[in-house]
py3Dmol code that shows the C-alpha trace and the ligand (Angstrom):
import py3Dmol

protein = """\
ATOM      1  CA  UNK A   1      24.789  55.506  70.418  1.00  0.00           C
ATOM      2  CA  UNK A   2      23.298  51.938  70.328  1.00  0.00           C
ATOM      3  CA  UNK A   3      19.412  52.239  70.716  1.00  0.00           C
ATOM      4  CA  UNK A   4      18.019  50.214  72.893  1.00  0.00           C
ATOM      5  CA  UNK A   5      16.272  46.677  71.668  1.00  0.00           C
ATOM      6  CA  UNK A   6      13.696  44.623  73.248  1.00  0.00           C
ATOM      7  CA  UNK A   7      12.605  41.873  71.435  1.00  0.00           C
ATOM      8  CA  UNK A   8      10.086  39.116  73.168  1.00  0.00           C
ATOM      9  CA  UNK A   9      10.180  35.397  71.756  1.00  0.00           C
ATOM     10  CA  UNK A  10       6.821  33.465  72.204  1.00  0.00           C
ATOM     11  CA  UNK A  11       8.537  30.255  71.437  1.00  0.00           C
ATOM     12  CA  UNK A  12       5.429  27.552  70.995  1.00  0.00           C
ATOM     13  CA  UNK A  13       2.693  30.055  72.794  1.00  0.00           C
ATOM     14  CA  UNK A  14      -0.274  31.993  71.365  1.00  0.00           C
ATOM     15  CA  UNK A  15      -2.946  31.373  69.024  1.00  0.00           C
ATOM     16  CA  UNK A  16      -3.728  33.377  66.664  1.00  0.00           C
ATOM     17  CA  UNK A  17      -6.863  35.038  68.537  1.00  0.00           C
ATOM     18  CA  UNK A  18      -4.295  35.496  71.460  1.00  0.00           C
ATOM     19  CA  UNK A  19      -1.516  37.097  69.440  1.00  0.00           C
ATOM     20  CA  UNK A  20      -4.863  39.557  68.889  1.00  0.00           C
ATOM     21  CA  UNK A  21      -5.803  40.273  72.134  1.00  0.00           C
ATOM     22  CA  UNK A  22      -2.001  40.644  73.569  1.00  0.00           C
ATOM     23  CA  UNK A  23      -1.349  43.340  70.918  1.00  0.00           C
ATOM     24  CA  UNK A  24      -4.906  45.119  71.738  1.00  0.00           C
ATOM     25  CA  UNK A  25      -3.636  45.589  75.211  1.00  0.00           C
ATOM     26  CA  UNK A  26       0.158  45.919  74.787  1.00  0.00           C
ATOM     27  CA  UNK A  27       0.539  48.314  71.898  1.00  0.00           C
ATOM     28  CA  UNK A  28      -0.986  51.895  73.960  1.00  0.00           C
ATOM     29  CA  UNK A  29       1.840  50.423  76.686  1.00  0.00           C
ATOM     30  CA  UNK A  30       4.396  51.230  74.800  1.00  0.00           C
ATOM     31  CA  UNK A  31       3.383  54.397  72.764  1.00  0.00           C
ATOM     32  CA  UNK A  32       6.222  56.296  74.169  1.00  0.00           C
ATOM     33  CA  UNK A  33       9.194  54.221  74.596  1.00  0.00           C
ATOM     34  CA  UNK A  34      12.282  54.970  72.502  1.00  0.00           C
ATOM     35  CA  UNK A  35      13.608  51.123  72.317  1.00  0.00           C
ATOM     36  CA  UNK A  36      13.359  49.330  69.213  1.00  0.00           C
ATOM     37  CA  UNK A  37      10.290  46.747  70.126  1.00  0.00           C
ATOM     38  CA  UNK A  38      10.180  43.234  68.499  1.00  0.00           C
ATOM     39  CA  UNK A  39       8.160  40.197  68.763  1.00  0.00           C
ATOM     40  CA  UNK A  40       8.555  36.294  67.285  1.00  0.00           C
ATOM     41  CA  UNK A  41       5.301  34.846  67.488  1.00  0.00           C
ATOM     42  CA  UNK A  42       5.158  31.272  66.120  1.00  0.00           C
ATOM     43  CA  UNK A  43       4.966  31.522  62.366  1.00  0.00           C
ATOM     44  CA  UNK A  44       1.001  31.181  61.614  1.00  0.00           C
ATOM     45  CA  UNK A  45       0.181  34.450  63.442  1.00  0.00           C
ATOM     46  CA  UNK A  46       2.874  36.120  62.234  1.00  0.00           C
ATOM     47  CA  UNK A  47       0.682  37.673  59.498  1.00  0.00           C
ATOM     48  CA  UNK A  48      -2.005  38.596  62.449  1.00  0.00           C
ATOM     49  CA  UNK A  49       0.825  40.190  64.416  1.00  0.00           C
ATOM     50  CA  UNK A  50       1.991  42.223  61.338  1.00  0.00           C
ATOM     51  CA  UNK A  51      -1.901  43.564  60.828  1.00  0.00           C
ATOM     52  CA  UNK A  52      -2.169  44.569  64.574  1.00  0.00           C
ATOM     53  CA  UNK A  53       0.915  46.227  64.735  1.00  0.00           C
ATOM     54  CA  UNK A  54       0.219  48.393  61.595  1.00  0.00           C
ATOM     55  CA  UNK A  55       1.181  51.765  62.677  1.00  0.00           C
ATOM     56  CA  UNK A  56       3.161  51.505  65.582  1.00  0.00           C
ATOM     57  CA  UNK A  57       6.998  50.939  65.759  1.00  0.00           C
ATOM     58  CA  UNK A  58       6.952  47.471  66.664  1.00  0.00           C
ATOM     59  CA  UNK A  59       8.586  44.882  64.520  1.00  0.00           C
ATOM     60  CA  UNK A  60       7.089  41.336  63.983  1.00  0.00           C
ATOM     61  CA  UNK A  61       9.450  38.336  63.549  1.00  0.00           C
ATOM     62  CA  UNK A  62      10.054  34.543  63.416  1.00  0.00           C
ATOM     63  CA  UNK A  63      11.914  32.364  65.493  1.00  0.00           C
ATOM     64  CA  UNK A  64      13.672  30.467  62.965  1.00  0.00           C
ATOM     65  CA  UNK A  65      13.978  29.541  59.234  1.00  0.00           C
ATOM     66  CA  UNK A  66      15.501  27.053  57.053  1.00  0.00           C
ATOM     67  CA  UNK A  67      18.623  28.003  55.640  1.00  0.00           C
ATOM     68  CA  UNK A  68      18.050  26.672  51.779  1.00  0.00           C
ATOM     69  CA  UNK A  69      16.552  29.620  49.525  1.00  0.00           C
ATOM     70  CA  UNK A  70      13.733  26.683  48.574  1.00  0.00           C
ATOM     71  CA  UNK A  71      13.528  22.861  48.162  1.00  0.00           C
ATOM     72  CA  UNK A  72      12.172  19.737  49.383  1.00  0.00           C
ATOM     73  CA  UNK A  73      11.987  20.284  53.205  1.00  0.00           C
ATOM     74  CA  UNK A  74       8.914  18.938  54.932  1.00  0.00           C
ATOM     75  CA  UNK A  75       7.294  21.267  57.484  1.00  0.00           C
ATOM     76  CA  UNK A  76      10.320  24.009  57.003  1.00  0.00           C
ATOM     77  CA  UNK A  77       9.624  27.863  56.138  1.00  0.00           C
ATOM     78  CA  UNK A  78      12.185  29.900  53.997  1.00  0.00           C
ATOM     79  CA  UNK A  79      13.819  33.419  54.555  1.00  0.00           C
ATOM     80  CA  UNK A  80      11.474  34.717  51.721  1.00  0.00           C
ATOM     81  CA  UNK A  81       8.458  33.659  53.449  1.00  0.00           C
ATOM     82  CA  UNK A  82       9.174  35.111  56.403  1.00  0.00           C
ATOM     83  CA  UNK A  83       9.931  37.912  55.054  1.00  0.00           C
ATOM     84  CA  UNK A  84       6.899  38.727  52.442  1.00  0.00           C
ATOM     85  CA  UNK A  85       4.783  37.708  55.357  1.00  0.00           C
ATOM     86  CA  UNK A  86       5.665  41.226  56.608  1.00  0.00           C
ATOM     87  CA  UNK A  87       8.127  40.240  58.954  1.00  0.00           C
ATOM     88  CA  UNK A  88      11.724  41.819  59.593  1.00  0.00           C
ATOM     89  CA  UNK A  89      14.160  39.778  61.476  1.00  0.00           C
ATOM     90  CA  UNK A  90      14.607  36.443  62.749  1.00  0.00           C
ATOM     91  CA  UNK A  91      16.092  34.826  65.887  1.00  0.00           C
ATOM     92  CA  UNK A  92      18.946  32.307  64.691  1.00  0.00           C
ATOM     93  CA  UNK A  93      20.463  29.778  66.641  1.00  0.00           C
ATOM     94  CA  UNK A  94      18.201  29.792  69.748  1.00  0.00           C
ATOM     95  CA  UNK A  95      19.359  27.044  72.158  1.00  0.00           C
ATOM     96  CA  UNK A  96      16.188  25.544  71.939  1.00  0.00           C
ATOM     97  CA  UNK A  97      16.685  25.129  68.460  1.00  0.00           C
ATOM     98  CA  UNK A  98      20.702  23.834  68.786  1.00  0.00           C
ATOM     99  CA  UNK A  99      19.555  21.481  71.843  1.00  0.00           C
ATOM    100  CA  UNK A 100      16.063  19.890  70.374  1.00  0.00           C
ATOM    101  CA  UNK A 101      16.874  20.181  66.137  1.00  0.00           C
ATOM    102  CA  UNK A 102      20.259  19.917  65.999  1.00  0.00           C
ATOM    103  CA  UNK A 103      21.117  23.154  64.759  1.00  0.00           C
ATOM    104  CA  UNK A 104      24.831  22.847  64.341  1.00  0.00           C
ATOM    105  CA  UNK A 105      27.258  26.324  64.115  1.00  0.00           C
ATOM    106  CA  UNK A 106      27.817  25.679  60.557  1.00  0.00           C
ATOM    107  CA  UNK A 107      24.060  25.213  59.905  1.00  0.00           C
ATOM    108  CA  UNK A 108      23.433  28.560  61.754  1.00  0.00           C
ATOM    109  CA  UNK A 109      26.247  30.428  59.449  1.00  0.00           C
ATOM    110  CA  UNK A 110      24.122  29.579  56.031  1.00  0.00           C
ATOM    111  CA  UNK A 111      20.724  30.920  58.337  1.00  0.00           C
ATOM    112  CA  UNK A 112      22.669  34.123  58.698  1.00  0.00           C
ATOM    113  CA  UNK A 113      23.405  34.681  54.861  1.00  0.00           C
ATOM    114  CA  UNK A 114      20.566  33.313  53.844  1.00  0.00           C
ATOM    115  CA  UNK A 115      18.546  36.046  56.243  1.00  0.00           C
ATOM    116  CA  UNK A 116      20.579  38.862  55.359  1.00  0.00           C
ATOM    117  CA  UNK A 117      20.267  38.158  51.360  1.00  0.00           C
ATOM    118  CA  UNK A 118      16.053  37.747  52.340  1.00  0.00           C
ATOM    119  CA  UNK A 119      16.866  41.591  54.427  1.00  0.00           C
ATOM    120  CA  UNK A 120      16.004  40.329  57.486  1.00  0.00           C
ATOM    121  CA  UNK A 121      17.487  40.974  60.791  1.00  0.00           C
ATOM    122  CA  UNK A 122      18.939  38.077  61.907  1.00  0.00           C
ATOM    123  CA  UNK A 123      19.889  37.849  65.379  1.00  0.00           C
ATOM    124  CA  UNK A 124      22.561  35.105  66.242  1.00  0.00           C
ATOM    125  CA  UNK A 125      21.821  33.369  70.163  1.00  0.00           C
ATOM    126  CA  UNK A 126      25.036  32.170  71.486  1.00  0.00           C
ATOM    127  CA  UNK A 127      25.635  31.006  75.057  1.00  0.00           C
ATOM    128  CA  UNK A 128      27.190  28.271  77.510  1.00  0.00           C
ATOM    129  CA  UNK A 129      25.782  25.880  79.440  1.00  0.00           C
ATOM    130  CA  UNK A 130      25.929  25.133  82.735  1.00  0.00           C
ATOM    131  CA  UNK A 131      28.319  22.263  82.390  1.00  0.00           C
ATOM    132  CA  UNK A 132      30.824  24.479  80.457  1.00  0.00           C
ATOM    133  CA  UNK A 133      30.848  27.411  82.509  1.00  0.00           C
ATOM    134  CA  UNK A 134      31.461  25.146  85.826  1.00  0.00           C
ATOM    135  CA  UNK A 135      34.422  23.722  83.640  1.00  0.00           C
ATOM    136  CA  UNK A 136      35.748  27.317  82.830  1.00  0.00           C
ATOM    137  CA  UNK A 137      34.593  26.954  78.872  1.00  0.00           C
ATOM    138  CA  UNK A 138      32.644  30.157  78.976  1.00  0.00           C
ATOM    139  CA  UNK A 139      34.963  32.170  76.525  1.00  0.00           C
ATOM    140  CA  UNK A 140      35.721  29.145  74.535  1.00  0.00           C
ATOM    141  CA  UNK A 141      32.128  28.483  73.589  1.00  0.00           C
ATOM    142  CA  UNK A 142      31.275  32.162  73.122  1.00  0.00           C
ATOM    143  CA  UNK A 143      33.990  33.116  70.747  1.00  0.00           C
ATOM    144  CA  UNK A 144      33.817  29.083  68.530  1.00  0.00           C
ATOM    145  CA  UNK A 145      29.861  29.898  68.505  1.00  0.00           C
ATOM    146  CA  UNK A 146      30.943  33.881  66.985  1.00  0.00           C
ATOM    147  CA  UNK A 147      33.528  32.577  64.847  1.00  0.00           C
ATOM    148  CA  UNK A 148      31.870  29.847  63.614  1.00  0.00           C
ATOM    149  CA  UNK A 149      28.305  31.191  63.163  1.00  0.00           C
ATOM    150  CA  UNK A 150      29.797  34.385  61.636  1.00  0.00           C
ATOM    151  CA  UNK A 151      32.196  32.089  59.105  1.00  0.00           C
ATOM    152  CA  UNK A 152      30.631  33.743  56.490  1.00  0.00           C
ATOM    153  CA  UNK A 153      29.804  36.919  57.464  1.00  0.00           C
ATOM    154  CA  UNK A 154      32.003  40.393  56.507  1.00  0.00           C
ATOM    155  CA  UNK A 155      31.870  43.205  58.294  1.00  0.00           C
ATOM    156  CA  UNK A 156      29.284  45.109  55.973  1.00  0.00           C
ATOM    157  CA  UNK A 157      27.263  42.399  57.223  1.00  0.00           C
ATOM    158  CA  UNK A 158      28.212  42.771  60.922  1.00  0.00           C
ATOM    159  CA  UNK A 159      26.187  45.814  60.649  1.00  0.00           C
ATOM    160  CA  UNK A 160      22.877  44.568  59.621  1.00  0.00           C
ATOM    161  CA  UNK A 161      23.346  41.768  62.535  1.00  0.00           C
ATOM    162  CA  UNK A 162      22.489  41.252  65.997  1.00  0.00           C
ATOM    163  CA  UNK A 163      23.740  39.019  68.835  1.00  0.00           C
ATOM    164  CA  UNK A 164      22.384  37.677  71.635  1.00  0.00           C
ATOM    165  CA  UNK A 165      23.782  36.102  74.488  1.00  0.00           C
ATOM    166  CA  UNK A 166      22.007  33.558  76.637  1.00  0.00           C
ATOM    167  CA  UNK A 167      23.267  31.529  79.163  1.00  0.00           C
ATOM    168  CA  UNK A 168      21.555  27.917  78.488  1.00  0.00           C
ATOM    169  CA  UNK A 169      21.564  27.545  82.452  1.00  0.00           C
ATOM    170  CA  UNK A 170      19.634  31.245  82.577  1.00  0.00           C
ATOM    171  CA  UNK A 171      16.639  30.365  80.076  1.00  0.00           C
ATOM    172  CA  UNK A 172      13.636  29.835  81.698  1.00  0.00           C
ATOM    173  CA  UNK A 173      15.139  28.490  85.016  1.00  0.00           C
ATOM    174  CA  UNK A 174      14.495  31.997  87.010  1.00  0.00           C
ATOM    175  CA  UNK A 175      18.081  32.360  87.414  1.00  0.00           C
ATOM    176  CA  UNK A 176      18.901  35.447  85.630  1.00  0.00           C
ATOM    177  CA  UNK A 177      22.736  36.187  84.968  1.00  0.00           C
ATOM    178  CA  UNK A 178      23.996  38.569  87.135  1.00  0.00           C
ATOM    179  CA  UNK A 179      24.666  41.875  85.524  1.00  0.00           C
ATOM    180  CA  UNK A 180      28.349  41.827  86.180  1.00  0.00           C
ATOM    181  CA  UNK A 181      28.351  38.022  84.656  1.00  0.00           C
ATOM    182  CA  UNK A 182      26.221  39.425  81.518  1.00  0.00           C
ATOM    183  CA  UNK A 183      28.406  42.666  81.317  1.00  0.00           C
ATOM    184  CA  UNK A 184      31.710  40.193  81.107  1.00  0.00           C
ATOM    185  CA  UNK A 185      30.191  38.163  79.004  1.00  0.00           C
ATOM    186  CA  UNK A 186      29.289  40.400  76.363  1.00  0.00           C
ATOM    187  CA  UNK A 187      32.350  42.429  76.694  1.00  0.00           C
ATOM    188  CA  UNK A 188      34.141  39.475  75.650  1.00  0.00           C
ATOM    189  CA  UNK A 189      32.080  38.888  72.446  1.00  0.00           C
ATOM    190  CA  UNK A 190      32.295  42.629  71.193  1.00  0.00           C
ATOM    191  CA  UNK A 191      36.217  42.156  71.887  1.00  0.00           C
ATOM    192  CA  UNK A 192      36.742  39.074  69.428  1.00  0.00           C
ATOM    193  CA  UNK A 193      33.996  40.630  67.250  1.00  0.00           C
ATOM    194  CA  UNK A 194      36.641  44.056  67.202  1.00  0.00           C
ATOM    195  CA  UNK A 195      39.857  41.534  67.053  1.00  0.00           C
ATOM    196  CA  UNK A 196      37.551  39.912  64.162  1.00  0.00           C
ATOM    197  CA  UNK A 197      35.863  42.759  62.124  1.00  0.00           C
ATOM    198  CA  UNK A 198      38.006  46.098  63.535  1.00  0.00           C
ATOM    199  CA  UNK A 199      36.738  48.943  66.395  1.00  0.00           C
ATOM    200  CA  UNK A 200      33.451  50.542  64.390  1.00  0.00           C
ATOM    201  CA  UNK A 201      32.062  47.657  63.511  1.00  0.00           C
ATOM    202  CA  UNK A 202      32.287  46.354  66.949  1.00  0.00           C
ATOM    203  CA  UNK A 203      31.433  49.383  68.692  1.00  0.00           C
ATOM    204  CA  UNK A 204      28.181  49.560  66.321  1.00  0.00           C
ATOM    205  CA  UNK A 205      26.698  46.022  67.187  1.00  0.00           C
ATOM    206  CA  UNK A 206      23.755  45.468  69.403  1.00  0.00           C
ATOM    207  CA  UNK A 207      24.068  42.370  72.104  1.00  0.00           C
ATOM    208  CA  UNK A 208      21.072  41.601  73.745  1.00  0.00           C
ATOM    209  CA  UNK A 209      21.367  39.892  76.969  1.00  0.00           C
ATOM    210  CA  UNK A 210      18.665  36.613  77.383  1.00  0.00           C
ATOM    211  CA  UNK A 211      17.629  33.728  80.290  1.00  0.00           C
ATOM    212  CA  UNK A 212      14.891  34.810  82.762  1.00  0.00           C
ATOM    213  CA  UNK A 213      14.763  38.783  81.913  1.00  0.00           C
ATOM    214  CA  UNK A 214      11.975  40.274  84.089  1.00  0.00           C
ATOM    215  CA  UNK A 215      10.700  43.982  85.060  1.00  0.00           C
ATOM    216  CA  UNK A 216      12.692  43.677  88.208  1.00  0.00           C
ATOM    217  CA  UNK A 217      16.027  43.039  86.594  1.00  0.00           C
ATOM    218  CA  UNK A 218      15.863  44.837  83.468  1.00  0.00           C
ATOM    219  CA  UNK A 219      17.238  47.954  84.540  1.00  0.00           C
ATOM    220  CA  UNK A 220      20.593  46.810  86.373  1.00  0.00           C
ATOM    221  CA  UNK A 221      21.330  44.560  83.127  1.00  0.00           C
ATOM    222  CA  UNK A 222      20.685  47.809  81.093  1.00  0.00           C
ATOM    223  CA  UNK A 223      23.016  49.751  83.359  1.00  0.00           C
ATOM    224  CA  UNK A 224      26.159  47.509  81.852  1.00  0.00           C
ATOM    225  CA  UNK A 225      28.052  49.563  78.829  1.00  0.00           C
ATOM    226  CA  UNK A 226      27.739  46.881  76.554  1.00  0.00           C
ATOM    227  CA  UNK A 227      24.401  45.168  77.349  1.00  0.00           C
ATOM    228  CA  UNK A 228      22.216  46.544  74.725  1.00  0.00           C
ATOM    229  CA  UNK A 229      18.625  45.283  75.159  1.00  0.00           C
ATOM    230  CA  UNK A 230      17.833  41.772  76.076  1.00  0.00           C
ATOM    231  CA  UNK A 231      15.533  39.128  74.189  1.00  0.00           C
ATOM    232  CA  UNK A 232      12.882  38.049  76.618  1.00  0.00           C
ATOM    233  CA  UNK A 233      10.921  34.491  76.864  1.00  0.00           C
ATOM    234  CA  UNK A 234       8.452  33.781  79.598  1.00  0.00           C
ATOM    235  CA  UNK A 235       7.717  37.424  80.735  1.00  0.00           C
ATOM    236  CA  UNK A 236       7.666  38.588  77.161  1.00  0.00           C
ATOM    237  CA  UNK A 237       3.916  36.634  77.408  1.00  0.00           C
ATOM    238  CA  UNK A 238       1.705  38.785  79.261  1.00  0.00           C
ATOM    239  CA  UNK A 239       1.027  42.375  77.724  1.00  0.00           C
ATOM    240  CA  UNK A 240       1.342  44.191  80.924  1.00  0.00           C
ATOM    241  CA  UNK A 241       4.836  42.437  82.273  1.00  0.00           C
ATOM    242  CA  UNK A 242       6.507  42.871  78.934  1.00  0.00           C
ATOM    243  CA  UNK A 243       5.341  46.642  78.282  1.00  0.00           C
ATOM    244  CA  UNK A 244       6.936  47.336  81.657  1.00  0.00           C
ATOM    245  CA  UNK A 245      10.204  45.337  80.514  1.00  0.00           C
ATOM    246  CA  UNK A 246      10.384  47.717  77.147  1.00  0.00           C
ATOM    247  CA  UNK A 247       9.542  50.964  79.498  1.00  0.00           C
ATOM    248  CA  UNK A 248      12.443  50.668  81.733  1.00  0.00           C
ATOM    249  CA  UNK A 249      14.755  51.432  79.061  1.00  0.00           C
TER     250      UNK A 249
END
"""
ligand_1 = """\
9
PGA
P 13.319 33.227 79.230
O 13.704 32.847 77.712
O 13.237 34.730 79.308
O 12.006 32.550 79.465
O 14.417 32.686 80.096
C 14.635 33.611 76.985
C 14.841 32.996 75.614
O 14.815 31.778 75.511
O 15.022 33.717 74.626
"""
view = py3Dmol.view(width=600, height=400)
view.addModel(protein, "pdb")
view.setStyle({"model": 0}, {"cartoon": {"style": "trace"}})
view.addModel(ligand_1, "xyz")
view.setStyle({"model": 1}, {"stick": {}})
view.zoomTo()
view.show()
């Protein structure tokens, strides 16, 4: 009943003319897959990215935003922008973006209103390090980073929301989680989120597994009842390896 999501994040790759020439050869890759297909580019070829895609079913995205509507930040791009640049969600919370800016929980709660009043998609990262999981904080972290990030979030809004988990110790280290490790993990979050928001809303959420997703372990991750797509770094890069990623599912 959940469809299927993959979404790639670029993080600081890709030029404009490169954003080009991946679409040219990834878009006939995917004519006939049935997930939902999204892509964060860095912000200036967002607009490029929207253009290519015209006609197909893939959505374009950013990678972050601030959380004020407007205002005197320096170098910072609002939820309006993103979104009359033709884009339709927005990764929140990435823990590139808690580990290297400071992006706090609290900070990440006003990114999530602030997307979902600009009708973008947000999707909320969570996920523990390595540290924490060797000291047993796993389910801690998870449901403080739900609760917290979600303060201000109702229900109604749980549905125009999506989660990610990712495992700081699986992002671009080549250690994927193990599906039954991903499968527990987001079991756990869609059983606060139904403690939290009731059974529907729960049962209707996407969570996307993330940290070192690749063609060969797509499918076994997909497998798990409540692993609903994954969000995909490195091999989201190269047209070819990512098309395959969005066919197995
Ligand atoms: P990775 O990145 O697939 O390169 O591990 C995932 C992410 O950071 O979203």
């Amino acid at each position: 009943m959940r469809i299927p999501i993959i979404a790639g994040n670029w993080k600081m790759h890709k030029t404009i003319l490169e954003t080009k020439e991946f679409l040219q050869q990834f878009c006939p890759l995917v004519n006939g897959s049935k997930a939902r297909i999204l892509i964060a580019p860095p912000f200036l070829a967002i607009p490029a990215c929207v253009e290519s895609v015209a006609g197909t079913r893939i959505e374009i995205g950013a990678q972050t935003m601030h959380e004020a509507e407007m205002g005197a930040f320096t170098g910072e791009v609002s939820a309006k922008m993103i979104k009359e640049a033709g884009a339709s969600f927005v990764l929140l919370g990435h823990s590139e973006r808690r580990h290297y800016f400071g992006e706090t929980n609290k900070m990440i709660d006003h990114k999530v209103k602030r997307a979902l009043s600009a009708h973008l998609l947000p999707i909320l990262c969570i996920g523990e390090t390595e540290k924490e999981r060797e000291a047993g904080e796993t389910n801690l972290v998870l449901q403080k980073q739900l609760s917290e990030c979600l303060e201000s979030s109702s229900a109604q809004d749980l549905a125009k929301i999506v989660i990610a988990y990712e495992p700081v110790w699986a992002i671009g280290t080549g250690k994927t989680a193990t599906p039954q490790i991903a499968q527990e993990a987001h079991l756990l979050c869609r059983t606060f989120l139904e403690k939290k928001y009731g059974k529907e809303a729960a049962q209707k959420i996407s969570i996307l597994y993330g940290g070192s997703v690749k063609a060969d372990t797509i499918s076994a991750l997909m497998d798990q009842p409540d692993i609903d797509g994954a969000l995909v770094g490195g091999a989201s890069l190269d047209p070819k390896g990512f098309a395959q990623i969005v066919n197995f599912t």
